[in-house]
Kinemage of the C-alpha trace (Angstrom):
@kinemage 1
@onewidth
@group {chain A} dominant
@subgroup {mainchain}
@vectorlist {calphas} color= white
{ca unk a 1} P 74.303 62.498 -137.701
{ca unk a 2} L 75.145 59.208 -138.997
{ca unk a 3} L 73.820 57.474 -135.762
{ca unk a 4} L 70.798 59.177 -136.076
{ca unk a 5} L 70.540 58.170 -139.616
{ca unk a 6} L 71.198 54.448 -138.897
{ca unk a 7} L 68.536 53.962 -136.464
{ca unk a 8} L 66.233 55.835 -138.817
{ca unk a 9} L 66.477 53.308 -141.432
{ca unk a 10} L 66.943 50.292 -138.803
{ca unk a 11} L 63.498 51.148 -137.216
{ca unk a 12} L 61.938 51.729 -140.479
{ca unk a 13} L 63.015 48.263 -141.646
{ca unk a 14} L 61.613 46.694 -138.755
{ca unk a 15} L 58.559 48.283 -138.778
{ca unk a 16} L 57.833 47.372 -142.462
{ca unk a 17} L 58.425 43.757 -141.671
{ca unk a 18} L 56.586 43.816 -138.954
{ca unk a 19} L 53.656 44.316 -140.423
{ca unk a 20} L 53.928 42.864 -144.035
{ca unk a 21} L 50.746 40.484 -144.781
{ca unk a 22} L 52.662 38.093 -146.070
{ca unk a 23} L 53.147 34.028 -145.770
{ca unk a 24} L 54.306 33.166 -142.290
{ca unk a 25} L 56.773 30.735 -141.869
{ca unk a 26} L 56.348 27.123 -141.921
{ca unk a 27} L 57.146 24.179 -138.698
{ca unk a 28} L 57.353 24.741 -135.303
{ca unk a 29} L 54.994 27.755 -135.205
{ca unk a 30} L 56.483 29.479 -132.056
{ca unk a 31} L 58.636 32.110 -133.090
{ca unk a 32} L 61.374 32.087 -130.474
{ca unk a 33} L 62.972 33.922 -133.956
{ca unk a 34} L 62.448 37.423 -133.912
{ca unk a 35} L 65.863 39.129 -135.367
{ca unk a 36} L 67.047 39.910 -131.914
{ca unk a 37} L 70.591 39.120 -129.853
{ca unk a 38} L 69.707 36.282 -128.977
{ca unk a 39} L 69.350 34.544 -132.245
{ca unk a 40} L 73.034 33.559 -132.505
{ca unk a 41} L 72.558 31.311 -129.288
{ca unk a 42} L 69.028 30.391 -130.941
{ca unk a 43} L 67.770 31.128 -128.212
{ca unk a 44} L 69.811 29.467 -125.714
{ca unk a 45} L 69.584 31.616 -122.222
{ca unk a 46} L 66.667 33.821 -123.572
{ca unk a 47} L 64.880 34.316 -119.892
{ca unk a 48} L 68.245 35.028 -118.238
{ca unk a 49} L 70.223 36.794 -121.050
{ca unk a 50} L 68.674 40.105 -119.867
{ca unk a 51} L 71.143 42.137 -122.083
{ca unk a 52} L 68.884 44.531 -124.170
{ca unk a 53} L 65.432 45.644 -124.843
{ca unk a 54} L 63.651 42.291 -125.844
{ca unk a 55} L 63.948 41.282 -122.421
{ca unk a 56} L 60.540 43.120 -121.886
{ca unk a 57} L 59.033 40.169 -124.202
{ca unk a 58} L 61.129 37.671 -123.123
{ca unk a 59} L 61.379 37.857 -119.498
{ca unk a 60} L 59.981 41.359 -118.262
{ca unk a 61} L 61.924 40.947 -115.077
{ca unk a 62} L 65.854 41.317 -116.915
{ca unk a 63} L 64.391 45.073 -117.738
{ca unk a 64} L 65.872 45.564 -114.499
{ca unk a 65} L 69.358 44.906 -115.255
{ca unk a 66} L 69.615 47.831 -117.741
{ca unk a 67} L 71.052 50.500 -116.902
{ca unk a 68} L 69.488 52.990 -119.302
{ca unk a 69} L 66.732 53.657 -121.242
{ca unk a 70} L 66.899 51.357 -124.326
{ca unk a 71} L 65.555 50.992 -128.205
{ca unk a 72} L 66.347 47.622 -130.137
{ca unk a 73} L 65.196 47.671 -133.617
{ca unk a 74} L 65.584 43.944 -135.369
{ca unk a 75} L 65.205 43.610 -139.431
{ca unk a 76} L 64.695 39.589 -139.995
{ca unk a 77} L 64.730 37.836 -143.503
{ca unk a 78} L 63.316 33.893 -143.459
{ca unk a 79} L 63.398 32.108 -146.513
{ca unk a 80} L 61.234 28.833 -146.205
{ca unk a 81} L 62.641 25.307 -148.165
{ca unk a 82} L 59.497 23.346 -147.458
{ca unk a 83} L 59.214 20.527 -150.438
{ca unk a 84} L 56.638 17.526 -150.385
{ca unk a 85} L 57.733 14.606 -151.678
{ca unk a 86} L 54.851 11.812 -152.397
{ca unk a 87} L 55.078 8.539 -152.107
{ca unk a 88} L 51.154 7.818 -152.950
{ca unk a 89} L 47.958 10.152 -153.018
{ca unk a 90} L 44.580 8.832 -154.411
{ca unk a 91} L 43.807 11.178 -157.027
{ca unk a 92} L 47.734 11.647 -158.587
{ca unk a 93} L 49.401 15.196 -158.786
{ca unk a 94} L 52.935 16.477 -158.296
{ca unk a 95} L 54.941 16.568 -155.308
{ca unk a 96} L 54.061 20.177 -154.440
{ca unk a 97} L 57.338 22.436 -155.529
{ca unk a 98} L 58.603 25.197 -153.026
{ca unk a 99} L 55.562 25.660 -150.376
{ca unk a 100} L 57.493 27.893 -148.974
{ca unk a 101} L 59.495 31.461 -150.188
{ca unk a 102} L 61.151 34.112 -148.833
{ca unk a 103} L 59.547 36.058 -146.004
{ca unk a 104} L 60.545 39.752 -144.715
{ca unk a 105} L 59.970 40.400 -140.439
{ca unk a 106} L 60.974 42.408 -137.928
{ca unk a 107} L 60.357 43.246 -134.139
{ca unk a 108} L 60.487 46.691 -131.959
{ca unk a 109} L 61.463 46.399 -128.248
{ca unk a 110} L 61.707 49.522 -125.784
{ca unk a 111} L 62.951 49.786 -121.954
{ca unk a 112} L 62.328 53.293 -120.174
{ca unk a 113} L 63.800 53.619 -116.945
{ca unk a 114} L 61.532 54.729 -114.787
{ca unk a 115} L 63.513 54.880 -111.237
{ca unk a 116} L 66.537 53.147 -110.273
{ca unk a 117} L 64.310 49.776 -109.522
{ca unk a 118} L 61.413 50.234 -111.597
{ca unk a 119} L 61.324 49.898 -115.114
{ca unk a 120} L 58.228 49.872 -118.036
{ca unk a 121} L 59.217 47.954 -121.747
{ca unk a 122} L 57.361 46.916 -124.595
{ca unk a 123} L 57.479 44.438 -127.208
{ca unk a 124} L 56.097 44.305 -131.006
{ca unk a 125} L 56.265 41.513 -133.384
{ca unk a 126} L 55.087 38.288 -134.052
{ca unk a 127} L 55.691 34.930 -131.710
{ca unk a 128} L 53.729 32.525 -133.552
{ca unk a 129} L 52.732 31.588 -137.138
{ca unk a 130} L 52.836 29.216 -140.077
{ca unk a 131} L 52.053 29.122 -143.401
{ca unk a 132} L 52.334 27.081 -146.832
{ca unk a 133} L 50.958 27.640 -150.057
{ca unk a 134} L 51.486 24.282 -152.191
{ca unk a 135} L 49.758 25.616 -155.140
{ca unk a 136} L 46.519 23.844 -156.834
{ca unk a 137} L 47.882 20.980 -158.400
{ca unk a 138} L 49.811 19.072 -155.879
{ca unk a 139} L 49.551 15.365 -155.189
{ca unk a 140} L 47.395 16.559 -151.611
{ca unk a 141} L 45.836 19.603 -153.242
{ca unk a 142} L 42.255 17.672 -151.800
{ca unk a 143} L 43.966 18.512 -148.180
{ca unk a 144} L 45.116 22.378 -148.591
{ca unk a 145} L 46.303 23.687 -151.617
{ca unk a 146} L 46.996 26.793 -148.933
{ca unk a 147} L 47.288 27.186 -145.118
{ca unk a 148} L 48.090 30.949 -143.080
{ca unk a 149} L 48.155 31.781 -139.684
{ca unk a 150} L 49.622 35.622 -139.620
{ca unk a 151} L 50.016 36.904 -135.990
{ca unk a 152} L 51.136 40.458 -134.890
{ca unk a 153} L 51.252 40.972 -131.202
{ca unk a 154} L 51.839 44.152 -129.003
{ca unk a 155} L 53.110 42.928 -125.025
{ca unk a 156} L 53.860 45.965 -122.816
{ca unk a 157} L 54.990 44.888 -119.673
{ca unk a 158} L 56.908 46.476 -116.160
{ca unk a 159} L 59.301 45.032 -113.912
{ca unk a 160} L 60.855 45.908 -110.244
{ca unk a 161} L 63.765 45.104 -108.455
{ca unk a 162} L 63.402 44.272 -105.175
{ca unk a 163} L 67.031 43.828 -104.198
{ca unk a 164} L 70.134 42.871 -105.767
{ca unk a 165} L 69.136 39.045 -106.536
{ca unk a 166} L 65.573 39.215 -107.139
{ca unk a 167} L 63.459 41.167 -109.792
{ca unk a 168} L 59.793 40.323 -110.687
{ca unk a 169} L 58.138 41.685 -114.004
{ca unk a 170} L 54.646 41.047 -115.835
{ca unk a 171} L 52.685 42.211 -118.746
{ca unk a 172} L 49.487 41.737 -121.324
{ca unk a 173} L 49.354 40.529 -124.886
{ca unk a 174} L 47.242 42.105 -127.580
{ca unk a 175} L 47.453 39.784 -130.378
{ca unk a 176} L 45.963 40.428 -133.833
{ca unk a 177} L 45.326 37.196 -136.054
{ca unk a 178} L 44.440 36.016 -139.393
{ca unk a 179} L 43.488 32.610 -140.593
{ca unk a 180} L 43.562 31.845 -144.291
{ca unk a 181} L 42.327 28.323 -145.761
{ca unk a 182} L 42.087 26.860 -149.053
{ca unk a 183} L 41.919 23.344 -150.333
{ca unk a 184} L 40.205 21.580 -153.682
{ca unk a 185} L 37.098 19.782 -154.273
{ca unk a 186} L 37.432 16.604 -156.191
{ca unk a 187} L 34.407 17.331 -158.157
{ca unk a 188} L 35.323 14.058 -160.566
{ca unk a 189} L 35.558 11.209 -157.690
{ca unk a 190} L 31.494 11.886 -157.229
{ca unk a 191} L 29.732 9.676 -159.619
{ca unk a 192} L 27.561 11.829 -162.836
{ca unk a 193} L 30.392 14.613 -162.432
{ca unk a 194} L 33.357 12.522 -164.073
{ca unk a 195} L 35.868 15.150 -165.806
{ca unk a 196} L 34.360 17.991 -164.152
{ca unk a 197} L 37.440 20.397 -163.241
{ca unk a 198} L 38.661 21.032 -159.443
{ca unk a 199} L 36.398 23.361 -157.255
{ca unk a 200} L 37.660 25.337 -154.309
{ca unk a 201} L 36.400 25.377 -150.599
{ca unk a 202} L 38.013 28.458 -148.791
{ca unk a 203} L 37.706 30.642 -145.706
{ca unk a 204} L 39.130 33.742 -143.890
{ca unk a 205} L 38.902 35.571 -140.883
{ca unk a 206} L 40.731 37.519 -138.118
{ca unk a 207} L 40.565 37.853 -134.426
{ca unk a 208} L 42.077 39.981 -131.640
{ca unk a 209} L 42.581 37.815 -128.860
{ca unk a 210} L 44.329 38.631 -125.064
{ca unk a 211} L 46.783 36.907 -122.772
{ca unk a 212} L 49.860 38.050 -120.022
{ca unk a 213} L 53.323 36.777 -119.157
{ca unk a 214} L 55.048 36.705 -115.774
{ca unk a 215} L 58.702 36.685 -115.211
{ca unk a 216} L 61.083 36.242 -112.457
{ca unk a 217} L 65.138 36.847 -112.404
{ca unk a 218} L 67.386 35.473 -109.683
{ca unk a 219} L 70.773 36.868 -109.460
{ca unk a 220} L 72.587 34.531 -106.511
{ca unk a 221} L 75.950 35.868 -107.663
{ca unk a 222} L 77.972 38.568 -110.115
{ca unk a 223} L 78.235 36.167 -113.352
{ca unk a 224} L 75.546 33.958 -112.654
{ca unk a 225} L 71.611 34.396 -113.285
{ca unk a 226} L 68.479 32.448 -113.415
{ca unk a 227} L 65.170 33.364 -115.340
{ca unk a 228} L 62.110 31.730 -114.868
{ca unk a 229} L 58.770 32.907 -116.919
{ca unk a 230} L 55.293 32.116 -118.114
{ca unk a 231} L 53.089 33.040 -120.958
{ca unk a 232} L 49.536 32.407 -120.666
{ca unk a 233} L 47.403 30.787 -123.570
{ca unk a 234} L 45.629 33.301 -126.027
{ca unk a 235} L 42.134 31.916 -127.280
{ca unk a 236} L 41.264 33.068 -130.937
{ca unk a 237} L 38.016 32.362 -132.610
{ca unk a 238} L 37.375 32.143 -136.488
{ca unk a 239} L 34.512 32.107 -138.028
{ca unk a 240} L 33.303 32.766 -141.721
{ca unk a 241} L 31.040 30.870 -144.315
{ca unk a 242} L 32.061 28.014 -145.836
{ca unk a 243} L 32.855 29.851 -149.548
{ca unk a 244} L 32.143 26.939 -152.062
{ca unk a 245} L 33.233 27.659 -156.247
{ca unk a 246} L 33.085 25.255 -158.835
{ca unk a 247} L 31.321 22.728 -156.960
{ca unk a 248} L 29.476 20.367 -159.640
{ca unk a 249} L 26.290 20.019 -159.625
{ca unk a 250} L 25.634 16.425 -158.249
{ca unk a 251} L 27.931 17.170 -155.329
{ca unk a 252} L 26.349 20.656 -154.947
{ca unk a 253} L 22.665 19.219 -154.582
{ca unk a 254} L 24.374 16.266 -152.025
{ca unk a 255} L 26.093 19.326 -149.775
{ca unk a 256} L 22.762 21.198 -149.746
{ca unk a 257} L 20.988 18.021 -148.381
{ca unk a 258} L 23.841 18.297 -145.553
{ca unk a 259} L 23.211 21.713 -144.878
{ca unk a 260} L 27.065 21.971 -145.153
{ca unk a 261} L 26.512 24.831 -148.150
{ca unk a 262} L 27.095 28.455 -147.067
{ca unk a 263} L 26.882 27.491 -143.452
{ca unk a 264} L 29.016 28.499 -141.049
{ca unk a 265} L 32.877 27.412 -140.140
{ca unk a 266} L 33.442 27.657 -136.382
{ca unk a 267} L 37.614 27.286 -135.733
{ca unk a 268} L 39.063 27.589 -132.224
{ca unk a 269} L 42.921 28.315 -132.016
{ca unk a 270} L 44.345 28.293 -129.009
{ca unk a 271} L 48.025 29.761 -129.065
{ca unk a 272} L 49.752 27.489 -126.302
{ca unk a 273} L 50.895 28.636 -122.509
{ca unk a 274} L 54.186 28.034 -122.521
{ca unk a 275} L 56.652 27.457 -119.020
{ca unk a 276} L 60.861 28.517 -119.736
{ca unk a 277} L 63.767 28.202 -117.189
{ca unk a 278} L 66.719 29.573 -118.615
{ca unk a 279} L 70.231 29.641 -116.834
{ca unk a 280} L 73.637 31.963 -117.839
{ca unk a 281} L 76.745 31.785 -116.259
{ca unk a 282} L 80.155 33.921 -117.123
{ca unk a 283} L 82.930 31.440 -116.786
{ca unk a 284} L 85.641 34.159 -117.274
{ca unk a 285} L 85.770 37.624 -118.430
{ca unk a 286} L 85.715 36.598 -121.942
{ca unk a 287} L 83.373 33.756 -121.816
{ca unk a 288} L 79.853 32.713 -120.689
{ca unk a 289} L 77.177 29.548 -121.190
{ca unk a 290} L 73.493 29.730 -120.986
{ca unk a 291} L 70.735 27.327 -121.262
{ca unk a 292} L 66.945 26.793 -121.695
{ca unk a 293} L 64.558 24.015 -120.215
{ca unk a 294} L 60.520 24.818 -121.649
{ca unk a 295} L 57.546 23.141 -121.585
{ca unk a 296} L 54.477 24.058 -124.250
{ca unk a 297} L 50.988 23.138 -123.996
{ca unk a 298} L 50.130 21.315 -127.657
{ca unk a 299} L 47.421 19.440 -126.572
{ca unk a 300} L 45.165 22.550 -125.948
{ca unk a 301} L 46.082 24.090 -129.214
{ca unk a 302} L 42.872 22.781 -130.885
{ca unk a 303} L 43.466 23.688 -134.428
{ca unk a 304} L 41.169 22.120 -136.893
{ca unk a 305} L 41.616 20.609 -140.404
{ca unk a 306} L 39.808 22.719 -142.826
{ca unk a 307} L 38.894 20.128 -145.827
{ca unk a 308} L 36.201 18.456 -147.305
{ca unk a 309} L 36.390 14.606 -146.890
{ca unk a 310} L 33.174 13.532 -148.203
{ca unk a 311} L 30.087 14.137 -150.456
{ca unk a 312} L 27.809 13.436 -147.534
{ca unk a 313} L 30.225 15.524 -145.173
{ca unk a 314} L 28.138 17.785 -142.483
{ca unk a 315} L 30.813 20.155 -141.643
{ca unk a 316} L 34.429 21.301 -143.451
{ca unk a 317} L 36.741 20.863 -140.005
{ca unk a 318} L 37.804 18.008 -137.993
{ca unk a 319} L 39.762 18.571 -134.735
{ca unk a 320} L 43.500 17.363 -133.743
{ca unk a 321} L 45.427 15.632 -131.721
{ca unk a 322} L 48.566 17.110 -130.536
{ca unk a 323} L 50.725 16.710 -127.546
{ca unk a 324} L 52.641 18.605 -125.720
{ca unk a 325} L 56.334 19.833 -126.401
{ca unk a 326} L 60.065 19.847 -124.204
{ca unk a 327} L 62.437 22.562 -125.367
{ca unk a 328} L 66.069 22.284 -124.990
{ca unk a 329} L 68.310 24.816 -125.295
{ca unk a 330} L 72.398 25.301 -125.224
{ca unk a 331} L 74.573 28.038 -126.069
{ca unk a 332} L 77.963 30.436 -125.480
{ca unk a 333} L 79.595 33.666 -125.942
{ca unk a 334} L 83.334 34.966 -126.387
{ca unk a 335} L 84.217 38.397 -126.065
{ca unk a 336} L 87.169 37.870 -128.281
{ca unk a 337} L 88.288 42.012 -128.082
{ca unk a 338} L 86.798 44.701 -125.993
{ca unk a 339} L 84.088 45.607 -128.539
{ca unk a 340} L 83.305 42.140 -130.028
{ca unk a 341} L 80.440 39.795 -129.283
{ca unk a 342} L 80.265 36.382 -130.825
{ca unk a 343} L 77.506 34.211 -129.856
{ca unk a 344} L 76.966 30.303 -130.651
{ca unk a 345} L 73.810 27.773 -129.750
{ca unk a 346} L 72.010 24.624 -130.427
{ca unk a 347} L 68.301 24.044 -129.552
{ca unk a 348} L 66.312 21.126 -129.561
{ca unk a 349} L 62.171 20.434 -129.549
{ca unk a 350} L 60.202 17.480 -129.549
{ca unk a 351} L 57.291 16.691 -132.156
{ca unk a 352} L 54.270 18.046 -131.448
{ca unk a 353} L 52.072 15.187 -133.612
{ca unk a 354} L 52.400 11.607 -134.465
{ca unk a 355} L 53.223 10.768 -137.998
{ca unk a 356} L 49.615 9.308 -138.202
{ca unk a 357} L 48.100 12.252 -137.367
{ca unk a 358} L 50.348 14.901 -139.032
{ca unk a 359} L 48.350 16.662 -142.047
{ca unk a 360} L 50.090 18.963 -144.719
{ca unk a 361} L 48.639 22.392 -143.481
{ca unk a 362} L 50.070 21.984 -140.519
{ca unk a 363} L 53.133 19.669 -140.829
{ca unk a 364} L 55.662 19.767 -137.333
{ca unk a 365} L 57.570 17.564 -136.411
{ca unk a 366} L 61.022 17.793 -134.128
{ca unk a 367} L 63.179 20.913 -134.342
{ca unk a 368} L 66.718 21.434 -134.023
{ca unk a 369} L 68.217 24.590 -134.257
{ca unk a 370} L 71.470 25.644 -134.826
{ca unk a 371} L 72.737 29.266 -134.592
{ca unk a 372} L 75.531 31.840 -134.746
{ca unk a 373} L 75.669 35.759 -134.335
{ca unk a 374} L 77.856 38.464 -133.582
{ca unk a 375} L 77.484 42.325 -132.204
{ca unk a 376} L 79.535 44.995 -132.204
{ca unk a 377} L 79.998 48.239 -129.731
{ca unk a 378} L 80.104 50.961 -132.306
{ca unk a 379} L 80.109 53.604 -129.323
{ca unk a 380} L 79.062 53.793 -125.804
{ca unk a 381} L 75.748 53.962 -127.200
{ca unk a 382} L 75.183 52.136 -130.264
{ca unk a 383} L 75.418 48.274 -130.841
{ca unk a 384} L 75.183 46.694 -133.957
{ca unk a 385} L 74.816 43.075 -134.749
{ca unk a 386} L 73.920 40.533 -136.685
{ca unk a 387} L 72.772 36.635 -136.775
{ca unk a 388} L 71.987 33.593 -138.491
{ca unk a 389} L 69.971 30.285 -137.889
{ca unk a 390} L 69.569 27.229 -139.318
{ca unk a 391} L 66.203 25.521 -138.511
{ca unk a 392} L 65.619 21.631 -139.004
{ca unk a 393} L 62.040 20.484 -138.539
{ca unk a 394} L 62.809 16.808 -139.672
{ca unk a 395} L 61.011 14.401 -142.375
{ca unk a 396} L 57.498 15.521 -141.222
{ca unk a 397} L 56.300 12.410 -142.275
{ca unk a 398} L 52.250 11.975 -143.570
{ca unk a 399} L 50.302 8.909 -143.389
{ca unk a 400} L 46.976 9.906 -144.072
{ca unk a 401} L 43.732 7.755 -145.261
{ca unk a 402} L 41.625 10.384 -146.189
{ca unk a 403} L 38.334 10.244 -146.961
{ca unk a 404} L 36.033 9.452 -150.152
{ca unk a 405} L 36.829 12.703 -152.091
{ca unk a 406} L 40.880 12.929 -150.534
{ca unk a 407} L 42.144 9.804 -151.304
{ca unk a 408} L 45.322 8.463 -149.232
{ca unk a 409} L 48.347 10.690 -148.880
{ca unk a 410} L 52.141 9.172 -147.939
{ca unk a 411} L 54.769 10.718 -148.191
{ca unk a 412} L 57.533 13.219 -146.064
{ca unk a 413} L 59.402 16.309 -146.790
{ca unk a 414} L 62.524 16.865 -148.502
{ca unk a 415} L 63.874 19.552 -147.153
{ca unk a 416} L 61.970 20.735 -144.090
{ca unk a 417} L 64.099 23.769 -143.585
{ca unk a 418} L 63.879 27.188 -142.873
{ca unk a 419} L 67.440 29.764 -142.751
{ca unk a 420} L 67.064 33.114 -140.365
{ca unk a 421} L 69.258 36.163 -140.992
{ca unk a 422} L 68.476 39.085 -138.674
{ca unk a 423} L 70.673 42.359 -138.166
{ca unk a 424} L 69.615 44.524 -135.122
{ca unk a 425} L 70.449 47.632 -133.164
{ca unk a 426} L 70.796 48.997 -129.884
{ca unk a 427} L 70.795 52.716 -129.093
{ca unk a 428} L 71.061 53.165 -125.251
{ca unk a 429} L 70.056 56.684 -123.908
């Protein structure tokens, strides 16, 4: 009864976080974090782990390796310690405050075995994101004053084993997206409309947009295992009126000339396709190291600044430039008694923008990650654990021009942080 009564409330949990409309979180914007095992090796050996249910979304293949049916249920708390610190802006303000908060989340993962060799999983939750809200009277407030990017995906997937060292797996991606833009007008810096107050240019939209993942797990030996998997890139497409309040009058009649007024704000987003290799190997009965080599495709991401640079500006969006990322990953576990777990990993990823390009919506830079976790048998049936990462994602330096109505922006953040804490539960059946 007490079982049943913990996985109640565990599911529960992770189904309210889940799907809470609130901020996302802030710098890298691929959620390898999602409450789950593999969180204390942050996310060393997550293609090859193949230990529990969120194999179906990280590697469908390792659904093979489970014995049983399986339900893990993750409850994940993020708080966010993103704070600008300005070294100039054109139009003064303050550095910005906490753009970031605390943020509840959660994913649901579910194997079913189907037949000795043939299994069907799903995964729920969210694998990419950002969001700050800086507040309207920051130093760049002429940039964004707010930036979100909610996702909420749904990836069922299958998987057969062919014999003992190779399984195969795919499956599809339904994601559900929102975008959410704000930033001020500098009504004052156009001439006639000196002391007039800030006004606001803002849009928001969703999307639904599709993509699949492919996975493949070699097991050469007992103890040692190789994952290899793909997920494809999922085009969104948002589009919405450009919402303009406040705007003085001067600068109104100039943006009307433009045709810029109420017309319409076309933003493609496309979430990257994204290559792993991950490697485990069990050195002894008690221990075991894993790794991760990954590859993303930045420079097809193609989001857009959403600002207004100029009183003669023709449209409210002006595209990127992002490169490509590496991933690095590194981690271990000790079974230090029969029914204890403790995990440990580092992981490393390079900067997705140059400092001269980096704007405050969207500020990544390199990540390190540093994690621990630990899980506990309860019974033959039940596992409970819990984790913890620290995230790192550097000075995020800006050095931006700006144009007539933005005024320059220096400066880098101080911290750039963002702390994980996750429990989760396993009930085999």
């Amino acid at each position: 009864m007490k079982i049943r009564l913990l996985i109640i409330i565990t599911l529960f949990i992770t189904l309210f976080g889940a799907n809470l409309a609130s901020r996302a979180w802030a710098g890298g914007i691929w959620l390898y974090e999602m409450g789950t095992p593999d969180l204390g090796t942050a996310g060393a050996g997550m293609a090859a782990l193949a230990s529990d249910a969120s194999t179906a979304g990280r590697n469908p293949a390792g659904m093979t390796r489970l014995d049983r049916s399986q339900l893990l249920t993750a409850a994940q708390g993020l708080y966010i310690d993103f704070r600008f610190d300005t070294d100039q802006s054109g139009f003064g303000g303050g550095d910005g405050g906490q753009a970031g908060g605390f943020l509840p989340a959660g994913s649901l993962h579910y194997v079913h075995r189907v037949t000795p060799d043939f299994r069907l999983g799903v995964t729920a939750g969210s694998y990419f994101g950002f969001g700050l809200d800086y507040g309207d009277n920051w130093a760049g407030r002429y940039y964004t004053t707010k930036s979100e990017f909610l996702t909420f995906g749904v990836n069922p997937a299958a998987a057969y084993r062919f014999n003992d060292w190779l399984s195969a797996g795919a499956g599809f991606s339904v994601v559900y997206a929102d975008l959410d833009q704000e930033a001020a007008v500098n009504n004052s810096a156009v001439p006639g409309q000196a002391g007039l107050a800030d006004g606001k240019l803002k849009m928001d939209d969703d999307d639904v947009g599709y993509g699949y993942n492919l996975g493949l797990l070699l097991t050469p030996r007992d103890g040692t295992r190789f994952g290899l998997t793909y997920r494809s890139k999922v085009d969104l497409e948002f589009k919405d009126a450009v919402s303009l309040n406040n705007i003085g009058p001067v600068l109104e009649g100039l943006l009307n000339l433009s045709g810029l007024a109420g017309s319409k704000v076309n933003i493609d987003v496309t979430i990257p396709q994204n290559v792993m290799f991950s490697a485990y190997h069990q050195l002894t009965d008690s221990w075991a190291i894993m790794g991760n080599i990954g590859w993303q495709d930045w420079s097809d991401f193609g989001k857009q600044d959403f600002t207004l640079r100029s009183s003669t500006s023709t449209k409210a969006t002006l595209d990127r430039d992002f490169d490509d990322t590496w991933h690095f990953a590194l981690g271990a576990q000790y079974r230090f008694a029969e029914h204890w777990l403790w995990s440990v990993g580092a992981a490393y990823n390079t900067s997705a923008v140059d400092d001269d390009d980096r704007t405050p919506d969207l500020p990544v830079d390199r990540q390190i990650r540093v994690g621990t976790g630990i899980q506990y048998d309860w019974t033959e049936a039940i596992t409970v654990g819990a984790a913890y990462e620290y995230f790192d994602n550097g000075q995020a330096k800006i050095d931006q021009a700006g144009g007539a109505l933005q005024g320059p922006l220096k400066g880098d953040f101080d911290p750039a942080a963002s702390h994980f804490m996750a429990l989760n539960l396993i009930w085999r059946f």
